[in-house]
C-alpha positions in Angstrom: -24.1 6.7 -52.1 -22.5 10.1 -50.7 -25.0 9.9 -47.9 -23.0 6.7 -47.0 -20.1 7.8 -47.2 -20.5 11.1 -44.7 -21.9 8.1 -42.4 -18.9 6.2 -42.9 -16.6 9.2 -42.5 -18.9 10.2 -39.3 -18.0 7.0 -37.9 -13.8 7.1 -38.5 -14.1 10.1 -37.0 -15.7 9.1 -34.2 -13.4 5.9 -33.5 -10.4 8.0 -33.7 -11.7 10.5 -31.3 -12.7 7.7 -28.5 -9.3 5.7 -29.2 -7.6 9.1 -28.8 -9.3 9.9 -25.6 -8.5 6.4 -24.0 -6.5 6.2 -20.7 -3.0 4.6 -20.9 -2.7 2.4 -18.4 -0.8 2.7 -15.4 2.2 0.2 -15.2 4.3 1.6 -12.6 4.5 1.1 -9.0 3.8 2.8 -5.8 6.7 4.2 -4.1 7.3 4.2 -0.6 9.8 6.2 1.2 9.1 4.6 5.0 10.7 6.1 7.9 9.1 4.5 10.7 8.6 1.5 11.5 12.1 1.2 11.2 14.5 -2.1 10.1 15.3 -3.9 13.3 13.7 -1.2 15.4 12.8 -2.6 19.2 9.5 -1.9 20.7 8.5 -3.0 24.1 5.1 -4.1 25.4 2.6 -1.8 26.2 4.1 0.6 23.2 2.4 1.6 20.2 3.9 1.0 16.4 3.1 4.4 14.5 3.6 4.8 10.6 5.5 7.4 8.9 5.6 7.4 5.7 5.8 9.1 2.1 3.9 7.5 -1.1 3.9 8.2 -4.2 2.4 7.5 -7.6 4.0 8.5 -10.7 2.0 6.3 -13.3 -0.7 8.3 -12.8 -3.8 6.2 -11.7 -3.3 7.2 -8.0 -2.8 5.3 -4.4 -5.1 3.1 -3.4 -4.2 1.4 0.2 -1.5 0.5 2.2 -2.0 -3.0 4.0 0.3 -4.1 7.1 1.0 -7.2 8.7 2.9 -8.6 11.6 3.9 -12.3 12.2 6.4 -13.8 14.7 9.3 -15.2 13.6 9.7 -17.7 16.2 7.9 -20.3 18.1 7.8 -20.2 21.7 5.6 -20.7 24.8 3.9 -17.8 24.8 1.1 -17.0 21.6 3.0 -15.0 18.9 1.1 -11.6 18.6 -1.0 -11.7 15.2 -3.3 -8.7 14.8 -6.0 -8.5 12.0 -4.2 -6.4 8.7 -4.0 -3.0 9.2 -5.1 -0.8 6.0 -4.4 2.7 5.9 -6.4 4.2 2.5 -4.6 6.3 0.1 -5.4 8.8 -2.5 -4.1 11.0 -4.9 -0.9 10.9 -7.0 1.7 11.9 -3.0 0.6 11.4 0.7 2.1 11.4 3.5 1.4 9.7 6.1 2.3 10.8 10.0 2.4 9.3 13.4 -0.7 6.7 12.0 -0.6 4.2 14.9 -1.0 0.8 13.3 -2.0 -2.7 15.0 -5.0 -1.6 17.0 -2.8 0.4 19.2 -0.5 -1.1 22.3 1.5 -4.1 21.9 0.2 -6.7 24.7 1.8 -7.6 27.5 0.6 -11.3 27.3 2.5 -12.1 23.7 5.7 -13.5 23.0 8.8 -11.4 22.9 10.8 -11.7 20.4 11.8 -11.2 16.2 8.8 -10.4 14.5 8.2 -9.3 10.4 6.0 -6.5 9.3 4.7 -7.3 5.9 3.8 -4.2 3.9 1.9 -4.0 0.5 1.3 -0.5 -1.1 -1.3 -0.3 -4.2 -2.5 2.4 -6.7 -5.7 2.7 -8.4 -4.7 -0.1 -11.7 -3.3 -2.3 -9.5 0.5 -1.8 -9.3 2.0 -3.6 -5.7 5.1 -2.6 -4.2 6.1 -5.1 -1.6 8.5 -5.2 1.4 9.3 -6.6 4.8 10.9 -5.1 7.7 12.3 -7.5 10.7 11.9 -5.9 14.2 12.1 -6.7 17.8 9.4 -7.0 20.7 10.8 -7.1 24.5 
């Protein structure tokens, strides 16, 4: 009978310690101090769209990715521009990210001009989005 108690003490113990040891989970979300590109900035053909940006994790699970997208707001003659996503990895809890160039490089000469949105979806590590737009302008 003592014998099963130790074993039944061995095993509180041992429950306690693992719940102790468990991760809280990460509830807050990325943020994103972006600099460039810029709300209704205007880029011509032939130029390049870089990122500059600052991210940051303070729930404590860590960046994961960054995923950009561009779609024309308009409908015209000419084929909007739609380039696959971009994704630019992240890691730790702060990065920074600096002159990146995004979109597979120069804008094409053959697209339509006009208002276009860039879409842009920052993660960390449990899963925590952060999601914004920014409207700019292709001549």
């Amino acid at each position: 009978m003592k014998q099963f108690k130790y074993i039944i003490s061995a095993l509180a113990l041992l429950l306690m310690v693992a719940t102790a040891c468990e991760k809280e989970k990460d509830t807050i979300s990325p943020i994103v101090d972006m600099e460039t590109p810029a709300i209704g900035q205007k880029y011509y053909r032939g130029e390049i769209i870089k990122l500059n940006a600052h991210f940051s994790d303070e729930g404590g699970s860590g960046l994961k990715e960054c995923a950009l997208q561009i779609h024309s707001v308009l409908k015209g003659w000419d084929d909007a521009w739609i380039p696959d996503e971009e994704i630019v990895q992240l890691s730790g809890s702060s990065m920074t990210v600096k002159d990146h160039i995004v979109f597979n490089g120069e804008i094409p000469y053959d697209i339509m001009s006009g208002a276009y949105v860039i879409s842009v979806r920052v993660s960390d590590r449990d899963g925590n989005l952060t999601q914004f737009s920014r409207n700019i302008e292709i001549e």
